[in-house]
C-alpha positions in Angstrom: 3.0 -6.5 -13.6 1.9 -9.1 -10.9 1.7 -7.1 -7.4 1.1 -7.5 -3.9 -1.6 -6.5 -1.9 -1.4 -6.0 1.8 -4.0 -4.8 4.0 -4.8 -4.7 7.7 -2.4 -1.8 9.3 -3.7 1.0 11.4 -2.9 2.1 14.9 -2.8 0.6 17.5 -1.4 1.0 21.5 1.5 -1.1 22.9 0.4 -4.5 23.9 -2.5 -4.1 21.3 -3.0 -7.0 18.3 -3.7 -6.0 14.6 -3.5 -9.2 11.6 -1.7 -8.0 8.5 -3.3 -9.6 5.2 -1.5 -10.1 2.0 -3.2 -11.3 -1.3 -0.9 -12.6 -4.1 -1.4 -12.9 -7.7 -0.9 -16.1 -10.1 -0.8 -19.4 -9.5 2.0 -20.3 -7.7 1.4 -19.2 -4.6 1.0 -22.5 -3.1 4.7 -23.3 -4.6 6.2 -20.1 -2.5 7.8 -19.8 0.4 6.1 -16.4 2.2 7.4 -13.9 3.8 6.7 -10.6 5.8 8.9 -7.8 5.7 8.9 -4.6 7.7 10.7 -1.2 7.3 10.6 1.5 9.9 11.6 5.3 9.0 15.0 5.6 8.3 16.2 1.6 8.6 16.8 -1.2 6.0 13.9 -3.6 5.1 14.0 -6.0 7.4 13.0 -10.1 7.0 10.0 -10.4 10.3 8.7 -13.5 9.7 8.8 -16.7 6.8 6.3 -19.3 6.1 7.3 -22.3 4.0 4.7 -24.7 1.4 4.8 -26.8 4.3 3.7 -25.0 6.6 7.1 -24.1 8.8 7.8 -21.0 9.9 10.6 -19.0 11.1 10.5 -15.4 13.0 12.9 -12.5 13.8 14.0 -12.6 17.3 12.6 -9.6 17.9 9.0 -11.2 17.2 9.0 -14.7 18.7 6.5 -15.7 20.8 4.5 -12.4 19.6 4.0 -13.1 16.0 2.3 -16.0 14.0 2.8 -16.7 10.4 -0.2 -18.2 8.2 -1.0 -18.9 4.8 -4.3 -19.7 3.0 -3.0 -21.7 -0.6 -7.0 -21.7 -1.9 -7.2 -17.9 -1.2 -3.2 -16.8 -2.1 -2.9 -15.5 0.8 -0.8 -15.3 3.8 -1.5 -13.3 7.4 0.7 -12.3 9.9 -0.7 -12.1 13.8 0.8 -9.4 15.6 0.0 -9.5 19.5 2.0 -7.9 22.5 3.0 -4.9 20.0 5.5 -2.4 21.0 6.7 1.1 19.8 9.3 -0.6 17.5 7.1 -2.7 15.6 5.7 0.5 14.1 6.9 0.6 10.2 5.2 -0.4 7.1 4.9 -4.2 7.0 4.9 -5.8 3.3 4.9 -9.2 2.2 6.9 -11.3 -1.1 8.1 -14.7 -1.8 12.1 -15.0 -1.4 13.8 -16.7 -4.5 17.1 -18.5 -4.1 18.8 -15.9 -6.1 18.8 -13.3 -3.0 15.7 -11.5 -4.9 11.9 -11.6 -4.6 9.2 -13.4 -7.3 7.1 -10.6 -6.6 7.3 -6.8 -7.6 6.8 -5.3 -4.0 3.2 -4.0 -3.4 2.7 -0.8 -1.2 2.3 -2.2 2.9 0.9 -1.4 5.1 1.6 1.1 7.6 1.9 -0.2 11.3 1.9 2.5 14.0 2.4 1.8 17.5 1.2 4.7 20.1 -0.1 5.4 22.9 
């Protein structure tokens, strides 16, 4: 089964920065729109961030003006810059590609866990 792979979690203090990686698989990445998803303990996964084949992007209010959305076609991969953190950005962060259907292209990989503490 094609996975995800995210990477780039940890801890981190409020008003710190961390940049979430996520490597797909196949080849049509470059086809997808992106996204990055988060879910904290005990609350629904929760859309943070999209990045379309052209390049536009779109953020959860709660993140605008603190998060960036990038992609990388030739490496499948797509990063998500996390500055300003707070305490409620901690949760595990994952990425997939939304279909039109309401679903996902990708089985879900395993995040990354995002933890912000002082």
């Amino acid at each position: 089964q094609v996975q995800l792979v995210e990477s780039g979690g940890g801890l981190v203090q409020p008003g710190g920065s961390l940049r979430l990686s996520c490597a797909a698989p196949g080849s049509a990445f470059s086809s997808l729109t992106m996204g990055w998803y988060r879910q904290a303990p005990g609350k629904q996964r929760e859309l943070v961030a999209t990045i379309s084949t052209g390049g536009s992007t779109n953020f959860a209010d709660s993140v605008k003006g603190r998060f960036t959305i990038s992609r990388d076609n030739a490496k499948n991969a797509v990063y998500l810059q996390m500055n300003s953190l707070k305490p409620e950005d901690t949760a595990v962060y994952y990425c997939n590609a939304p279909n039109f259907l309401g679903g996902y292209y990708f089985n879900w990989g395993q995040g990354t866990q995002v933890t912000v503490s002082s």
